[in-house]
MARDOBA-203669 format. One record per atom (N, C-alpha, C, O): y, x, z. Coordinates in steps of 0.1 Angstrom, whole numbers, plus 5000, padded with zeros to 4 digits. Each point is the difference from the previous one (the first is absolute). Layout:
residues N
YXZ...
END
This chain:
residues 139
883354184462499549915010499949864993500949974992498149975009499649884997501049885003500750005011499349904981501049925011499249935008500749945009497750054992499549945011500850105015500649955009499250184988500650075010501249965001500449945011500550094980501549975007499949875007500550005012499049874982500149905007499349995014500249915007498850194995499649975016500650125009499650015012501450094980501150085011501249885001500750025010499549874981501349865003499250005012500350075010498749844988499249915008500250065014500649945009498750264992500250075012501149985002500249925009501150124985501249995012500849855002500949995008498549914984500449875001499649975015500749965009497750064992499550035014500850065013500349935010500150204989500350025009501549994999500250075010500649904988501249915001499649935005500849985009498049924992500049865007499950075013501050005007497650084996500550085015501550085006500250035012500750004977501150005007500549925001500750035010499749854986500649895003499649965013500849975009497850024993499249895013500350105010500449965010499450164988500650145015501050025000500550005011500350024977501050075007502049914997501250055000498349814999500849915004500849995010499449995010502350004992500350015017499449875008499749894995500250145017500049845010500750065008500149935010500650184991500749955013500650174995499850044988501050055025500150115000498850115009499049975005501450114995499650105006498049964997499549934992499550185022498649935002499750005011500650035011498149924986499250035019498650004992499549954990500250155023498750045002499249924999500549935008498650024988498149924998499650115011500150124994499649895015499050085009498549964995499849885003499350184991498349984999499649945009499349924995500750085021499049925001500049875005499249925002502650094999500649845000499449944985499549895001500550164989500049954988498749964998500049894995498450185008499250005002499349875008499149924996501650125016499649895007500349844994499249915001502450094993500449854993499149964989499849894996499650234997499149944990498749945011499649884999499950235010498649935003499849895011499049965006502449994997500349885012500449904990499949895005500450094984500849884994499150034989500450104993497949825003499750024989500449874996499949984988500649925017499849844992501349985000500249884998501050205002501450034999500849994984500550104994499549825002500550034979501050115001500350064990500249965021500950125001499750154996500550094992498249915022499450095001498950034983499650114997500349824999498549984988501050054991499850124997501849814996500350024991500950135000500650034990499750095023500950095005498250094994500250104994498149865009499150114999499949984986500050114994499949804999499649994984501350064992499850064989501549935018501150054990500250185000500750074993498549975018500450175002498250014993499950104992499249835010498850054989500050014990499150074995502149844996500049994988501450024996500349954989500250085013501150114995500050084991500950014992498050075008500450134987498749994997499350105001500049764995498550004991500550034990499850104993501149795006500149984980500650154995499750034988501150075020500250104997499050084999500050084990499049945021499150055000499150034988500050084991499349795011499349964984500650054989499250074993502149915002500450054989500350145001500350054989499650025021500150164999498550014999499850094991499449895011498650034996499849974985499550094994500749824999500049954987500650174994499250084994502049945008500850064995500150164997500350084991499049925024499650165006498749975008500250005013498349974982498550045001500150095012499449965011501350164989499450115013500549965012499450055009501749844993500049925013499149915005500249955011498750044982499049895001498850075010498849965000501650155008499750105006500049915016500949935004497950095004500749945014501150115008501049985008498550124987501350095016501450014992501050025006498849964976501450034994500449895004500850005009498949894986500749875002500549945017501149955002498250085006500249985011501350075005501049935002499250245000501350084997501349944993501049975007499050014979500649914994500449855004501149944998497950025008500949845004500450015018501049945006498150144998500850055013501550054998501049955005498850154986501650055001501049884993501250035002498649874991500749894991500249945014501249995003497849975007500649905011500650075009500749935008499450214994500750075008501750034996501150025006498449974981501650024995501149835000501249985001497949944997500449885004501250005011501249985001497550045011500449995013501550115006500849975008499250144984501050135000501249924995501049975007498850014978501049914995500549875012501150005006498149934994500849875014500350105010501249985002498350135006501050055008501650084998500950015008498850034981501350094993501249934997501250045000498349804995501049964992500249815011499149935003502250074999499949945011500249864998501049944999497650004998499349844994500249945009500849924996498950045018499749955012498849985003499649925008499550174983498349994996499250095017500550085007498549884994498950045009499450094994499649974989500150175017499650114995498350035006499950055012499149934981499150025007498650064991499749984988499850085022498950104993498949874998499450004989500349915020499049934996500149964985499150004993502449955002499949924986499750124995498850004999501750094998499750114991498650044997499650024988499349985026498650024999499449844995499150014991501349875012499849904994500350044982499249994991502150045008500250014985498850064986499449974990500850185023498750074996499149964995499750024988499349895022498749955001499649904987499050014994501949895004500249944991499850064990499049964994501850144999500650074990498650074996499850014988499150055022499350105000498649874995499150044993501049865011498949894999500149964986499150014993502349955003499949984983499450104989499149994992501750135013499950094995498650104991499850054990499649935024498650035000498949874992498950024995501649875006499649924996500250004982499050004992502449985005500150064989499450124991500050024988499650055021499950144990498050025002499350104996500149785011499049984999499649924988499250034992501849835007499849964992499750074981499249984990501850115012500550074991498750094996499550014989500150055020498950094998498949924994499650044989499849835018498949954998500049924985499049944994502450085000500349944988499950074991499649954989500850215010499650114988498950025003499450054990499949955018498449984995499050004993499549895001500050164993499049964988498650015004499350095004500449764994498250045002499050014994499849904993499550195006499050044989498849915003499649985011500049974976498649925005499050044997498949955004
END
């Protein structure tokens, strides 16, 4: 392995440590439920809310930087239905984790599909980039 590689598997799990820290942190004990369309609704009634803005940008961007560097890393995630699977199941296990282990954290399917969405937008973006870069054009 290259050490470019070893150093961007650091980088990967430097990454997602920072997402365990930011999830799975205590605030309190036990959880509660995020019901979807309570959750739903708080995003689309409070757009001018710093609350609301910085609670939609922090579950969008959660597992880019991980994302991205798994495409770097491993190309066949750069796939839409692989990658999508994959960061679905990363935000789902998130959410499992805050229920299982007793944070005082809010358990909700929206962040997880937020997580997703995010993860699936870099991702694809990345591995576009990547494509349009081995390239070669004949003239």
């Amino acid at each position: 392995m290259t050490s470019a590689r070893v150093g961007l598997h650091a980088f990967l799990a430097g990454a997602l440590a920072v997402v365990a820290m930011v999830t799975l942190t205590p605030e309190g004990t036990g959880w509660s439920w995020g019901d979807p369309l309570t959750e739903l609704r708080w995003y689309a009634t409070a757009p001018d809310s710093a609350a609301t803005a910085l609670q939609l940008v922090g579950n969008l961007s959660l597992l880019v930087v991980p994302a991205a560097l798994a495409v770097v890393l491993w190309p066949a995630l750069g796939r839409p239905r692989r990658i999508a699977a994959v960061a679905l199941a990363a935000g789902a296990g998130i959410e499992v984790l805050q229920w299982l282990l007793p944070l005082g954290r809010v358990v909700s399917p929206v962040d997880a599909v937020l997580n997703a969405i995010g993860a699936v937008v870099a991702a694809l973006l990345v591995a576009g980039v990547a494509r349009s870069a081995s390239r070669t054009w004949v003239v």
